[in-house]
N, C-alpha and C positions, 0 to 999 in steps of 0.2 A: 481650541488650541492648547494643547498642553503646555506644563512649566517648561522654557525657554532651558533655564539652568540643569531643571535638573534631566532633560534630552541630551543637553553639551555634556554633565557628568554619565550619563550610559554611554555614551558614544566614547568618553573616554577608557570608561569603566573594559569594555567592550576591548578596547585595543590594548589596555595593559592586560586584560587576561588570554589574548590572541593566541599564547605559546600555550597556556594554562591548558586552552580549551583542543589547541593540535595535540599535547602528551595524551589528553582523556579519551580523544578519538582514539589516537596508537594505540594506547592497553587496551581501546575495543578491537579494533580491528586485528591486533594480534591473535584474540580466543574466536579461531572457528565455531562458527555458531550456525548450524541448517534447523531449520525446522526442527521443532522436538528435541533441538541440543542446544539447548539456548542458556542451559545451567550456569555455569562459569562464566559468560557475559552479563548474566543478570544480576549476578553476584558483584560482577564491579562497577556496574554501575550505580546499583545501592551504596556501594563505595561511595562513588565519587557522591553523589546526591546529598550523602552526611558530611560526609566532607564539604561541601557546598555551604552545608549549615540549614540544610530543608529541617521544614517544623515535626517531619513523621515522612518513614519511610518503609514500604514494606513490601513484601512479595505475595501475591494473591494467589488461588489454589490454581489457576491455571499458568500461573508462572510470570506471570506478567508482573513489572516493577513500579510502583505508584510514591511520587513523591509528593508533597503535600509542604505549599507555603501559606499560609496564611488560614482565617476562617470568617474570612466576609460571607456576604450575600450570593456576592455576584462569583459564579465559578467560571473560569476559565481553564480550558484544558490543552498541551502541548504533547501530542502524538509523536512516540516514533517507534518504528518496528525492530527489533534488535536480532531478528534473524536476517541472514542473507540466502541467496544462492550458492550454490558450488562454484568452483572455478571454472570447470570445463576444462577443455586440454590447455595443459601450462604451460606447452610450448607455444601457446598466443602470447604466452605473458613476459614483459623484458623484465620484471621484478619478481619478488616471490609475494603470492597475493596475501598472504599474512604477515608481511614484515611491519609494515604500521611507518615507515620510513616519513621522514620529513624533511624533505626535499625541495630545494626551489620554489619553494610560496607554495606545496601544495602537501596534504597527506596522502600515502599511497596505501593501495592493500581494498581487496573486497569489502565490500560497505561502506566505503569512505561517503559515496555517495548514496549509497542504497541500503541500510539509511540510519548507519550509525553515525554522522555525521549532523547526523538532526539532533541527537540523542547529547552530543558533545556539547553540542551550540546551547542546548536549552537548559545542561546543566550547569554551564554560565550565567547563561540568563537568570537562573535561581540564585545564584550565587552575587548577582549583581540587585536585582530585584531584594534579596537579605541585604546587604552594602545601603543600601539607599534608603530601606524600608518605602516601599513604592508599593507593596499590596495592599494598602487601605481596605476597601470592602471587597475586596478580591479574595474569592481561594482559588491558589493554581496550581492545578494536578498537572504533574509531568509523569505520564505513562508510556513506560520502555514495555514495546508490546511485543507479542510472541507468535510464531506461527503462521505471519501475514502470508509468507513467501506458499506456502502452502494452501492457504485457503484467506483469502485476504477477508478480514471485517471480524474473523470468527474471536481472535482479541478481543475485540468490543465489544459484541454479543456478548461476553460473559461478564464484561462491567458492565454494561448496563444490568442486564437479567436477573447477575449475583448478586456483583457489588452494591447494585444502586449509584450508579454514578451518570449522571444527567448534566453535562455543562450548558451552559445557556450558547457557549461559542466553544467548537474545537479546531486548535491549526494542528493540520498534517504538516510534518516538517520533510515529506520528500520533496527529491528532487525540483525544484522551479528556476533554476537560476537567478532566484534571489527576484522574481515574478511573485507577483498577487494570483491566485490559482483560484475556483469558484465552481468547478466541475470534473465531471469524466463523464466516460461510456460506461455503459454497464456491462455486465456478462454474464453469459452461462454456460454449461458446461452440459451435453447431451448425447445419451447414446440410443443407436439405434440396432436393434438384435432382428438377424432372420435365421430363419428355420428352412434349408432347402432337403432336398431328399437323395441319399448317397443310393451310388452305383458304379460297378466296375468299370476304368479311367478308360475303357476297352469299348465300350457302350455308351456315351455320355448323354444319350439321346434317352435312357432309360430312368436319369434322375433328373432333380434340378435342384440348380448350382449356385447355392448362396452366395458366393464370388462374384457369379453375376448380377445377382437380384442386391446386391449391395452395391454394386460398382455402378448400373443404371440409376439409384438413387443419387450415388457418389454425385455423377453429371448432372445430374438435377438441382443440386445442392449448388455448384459451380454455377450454374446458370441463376439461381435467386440470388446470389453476391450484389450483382447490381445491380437489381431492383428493388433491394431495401431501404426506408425511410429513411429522410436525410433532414439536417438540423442547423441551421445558423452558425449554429456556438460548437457545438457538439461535431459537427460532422456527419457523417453516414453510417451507418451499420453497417456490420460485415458476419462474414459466416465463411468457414472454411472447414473438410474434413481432418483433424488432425492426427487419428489413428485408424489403421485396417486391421484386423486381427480375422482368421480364417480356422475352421480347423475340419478335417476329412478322416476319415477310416483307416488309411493311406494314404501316400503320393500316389498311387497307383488308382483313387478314388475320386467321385465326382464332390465335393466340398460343401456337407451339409450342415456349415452352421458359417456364419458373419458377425461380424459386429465391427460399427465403425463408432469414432467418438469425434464428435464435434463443438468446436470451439464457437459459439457465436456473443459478438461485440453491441449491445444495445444503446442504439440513441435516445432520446428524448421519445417521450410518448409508444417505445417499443413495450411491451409486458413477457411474460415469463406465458403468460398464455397465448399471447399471441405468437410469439417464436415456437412453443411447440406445436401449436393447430399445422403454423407452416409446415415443420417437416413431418408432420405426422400424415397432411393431403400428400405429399409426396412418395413418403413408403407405402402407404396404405396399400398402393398400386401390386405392391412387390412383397405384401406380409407381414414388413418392418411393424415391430413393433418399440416404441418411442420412450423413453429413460430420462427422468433427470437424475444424476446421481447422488449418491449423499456422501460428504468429506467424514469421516469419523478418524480419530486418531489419539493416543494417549502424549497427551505431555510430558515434559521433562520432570514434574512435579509426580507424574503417576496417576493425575485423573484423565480418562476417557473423555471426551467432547468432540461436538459436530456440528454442522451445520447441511442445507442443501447445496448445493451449489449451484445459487442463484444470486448473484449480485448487482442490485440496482443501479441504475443509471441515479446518477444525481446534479443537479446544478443548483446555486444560487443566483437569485436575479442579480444585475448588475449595483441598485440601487439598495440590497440588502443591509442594514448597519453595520455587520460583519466586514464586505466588503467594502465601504465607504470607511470605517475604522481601518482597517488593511492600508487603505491608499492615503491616507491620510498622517498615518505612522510614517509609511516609507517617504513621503513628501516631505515631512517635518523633519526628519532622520538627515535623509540625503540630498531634500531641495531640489529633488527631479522627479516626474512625474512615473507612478508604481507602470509597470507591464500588466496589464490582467487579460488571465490566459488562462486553460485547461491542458488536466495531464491525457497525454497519449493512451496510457494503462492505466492499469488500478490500483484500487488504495483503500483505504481502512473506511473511505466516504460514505463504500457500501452501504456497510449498517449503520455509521452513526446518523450519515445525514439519510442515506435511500430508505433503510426500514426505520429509522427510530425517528427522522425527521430535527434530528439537532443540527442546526446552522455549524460550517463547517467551511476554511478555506485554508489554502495551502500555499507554505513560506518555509523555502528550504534552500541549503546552501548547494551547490553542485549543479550539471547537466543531465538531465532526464536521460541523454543519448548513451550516458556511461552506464548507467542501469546495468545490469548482466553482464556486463560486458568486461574483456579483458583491460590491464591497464588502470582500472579502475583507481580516482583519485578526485580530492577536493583542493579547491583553493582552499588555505587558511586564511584568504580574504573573506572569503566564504563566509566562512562559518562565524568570521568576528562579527560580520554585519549581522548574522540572522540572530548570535546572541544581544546583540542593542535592536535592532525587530522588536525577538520576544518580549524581551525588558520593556520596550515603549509601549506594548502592547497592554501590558498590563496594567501600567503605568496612564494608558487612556482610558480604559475599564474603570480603572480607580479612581478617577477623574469625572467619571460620568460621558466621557467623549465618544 
């Protein structure tokens, strides 16, 4: 049971800085930031992080912002990704997605929830956790990461690998509606290449027609959807073609070359080998020969980095210390019992918990369903809660709880 007092002071702590923490989001949410342009957002939030009064603050060669309270034992780490999506057409949108506006108990503007709004809240949190001195044997890294939207995990991969940064516990601050989170689906990403043999559009009987010999995989693909393993927690696996690409001599020609690229969602117990054998019995028939891709891309920093793209399924069990600490927080917090639940898509779980195997759960202010989506906004109830979250989190850590 943590200090009674000093839970009532975050919880107050938390709601005088409620306005503090909606301005921090708006100056994010004003600097578009996609993938790879993530400059000028990283930059204010190093800002604000110092400003906070964090004990070290700096930007890593992949761009990524790492803030640094305390230098205990026990590390604790608070995730969030500082790139977004595009808009998409703006005429979905009844605001301008970069205005940052605060409005009606909520912030507006792309990322609010996805997921610079993690990023606001936790550098409250910091700021709160300084105020109180609550990190005892705690150090807490708050990393504003890069790239997710592009290639999700590949941030982490390069703290761990580079950095050397290992926490014993990391909370992803997306989207949960303010839920205990403990999992996802995993995924990968696959392409499949055929080689058919051109002739004139006149004659068709004289070549064969990559078009087809992809398009019969296509259906086959459609027909393993629901047959794929299925999961308690997790849910079912999925698979679906999400590109056709063709190319011929001519339109006037029989189409000798294909390539389709496909999307597939991994449950529990699914592997990277076992999703290719799938479609690889499948094309065999037809010549398909089987791809996983690799992401390579240069940062805003100017280094090169990659990974495959292959990202693990991960859960923690329900009885994990992570998650019994999670439900325990928010119990103590709000005196009502936490949600635990799993995200729809993905998240940085990939690598820290699927390859690197670091215990990991997720506490974030917003609705998962605004993700991508136009309209995009947060409650500033939101985000005051997950800053006293984080804060008590640490706060149990430090405790031993």
């Amino acid at each position: 049971m943590a200090d009674r007092d000093l839970l009532q002071r975050i919880t107050d702590k938390s709601k005088e800085y409620a306005g503090y923490t909606a301005e921090n989001l708006s100056r994010l949410v004003r600097l578009p930031s996609l993938s790879c342009g993530e400059k000028e957002t990283a930059e204010e939030l190093k800002r604000q992080m110092e400003e906070a009064g964090f004990d070290e603050v700096r930007i890593d060669g992949l761009g990524n912002v790492l803030g640094r309270i305390g230098a205990g034992r026990r590390i604790l780490a608070l995730d969030a990704h500082i790139d977004t999506v595009d808009v998409g057409n703006r005429e979905n949108w009844s605001f301008d997605p970069f205005c940052g506006t605060v409005k009606d108990g909520h912030v507006l503007g792309r990322g609010t929830v996805d997921q610079k709004g993690g990023a606001a809240a936790f550098v409250t949190a910091g700021r709160i956790v300084k105020d109180l001195d609550l990190s005892g044997d705690v150090t807490l890294y708050c990393t504003g990461t890069v790239m997710e939207e592009d290639c999700d995990g590949l941030c982490w991969k390069y703290l761990v690998e580079e950095e050397n940064l290992r926490p014993q516990v990391v909370i992803s601050t997306e989207p949960t509606n303010l839920g205990v989170y403990r999992g996802q689906r995993g995924r990968m990403e696959m392409e499949v290449r055929f080689k058919g043999l051109s002739a004139h559009g006149s004659a068709p009987e004289r070549g064969r027609n990559a078009v087809y010999m992809a398009s019969r995989v296509c259906l086959a693909i459609e027909g393993l959807n629901p047959r794929l393993a299925d999961d308690a927690f997790l849910g079912r696996g999925s698979i679906t073609v999400s590109q056709f690409v063709s190319g011929s001599p001519s339109l006037c020609a029989v189409a000798d070359f294909a390539k389709i690229h496909i999307d597939r969602r991994l449950t529990w117990g699914e592997t990277k080998e076992k999703a290719v054998a799938e479609i690889r019995e499948l094309a065999a028939r037809e010549g398909g020969v089987v791809l996983v891709p690799e992401y390579r891309a240069k940062a805003y920093t100017g280094l090169e980095y990659g990974m495959e793209k292959y990202y693990p399924t991960w859960k923690l069990p329900e009885d994990h210390e992570a998650v019994i600490r999670g439900k325990s927080v928010f119990k103590e917090l709000y005196g009502r019992p936490a949600r635990v639940d799993k995200w729809t898509f993905s998240t940085n779980g990939v690598t820290i918990n699927g390859i690197y195997g670091i215990p990991g759960i997720g506490f974030g202010p917003g609705s998962e369903v605004l993700a991508h989506a136009p309209d995009e906004r947060v409650p500033v109830s939101d985000l005051e809660q997950a800053s006293a979250f984080y804060a008590a989190y640490v706060l149990a850590m430090a405790e031993g709880a």
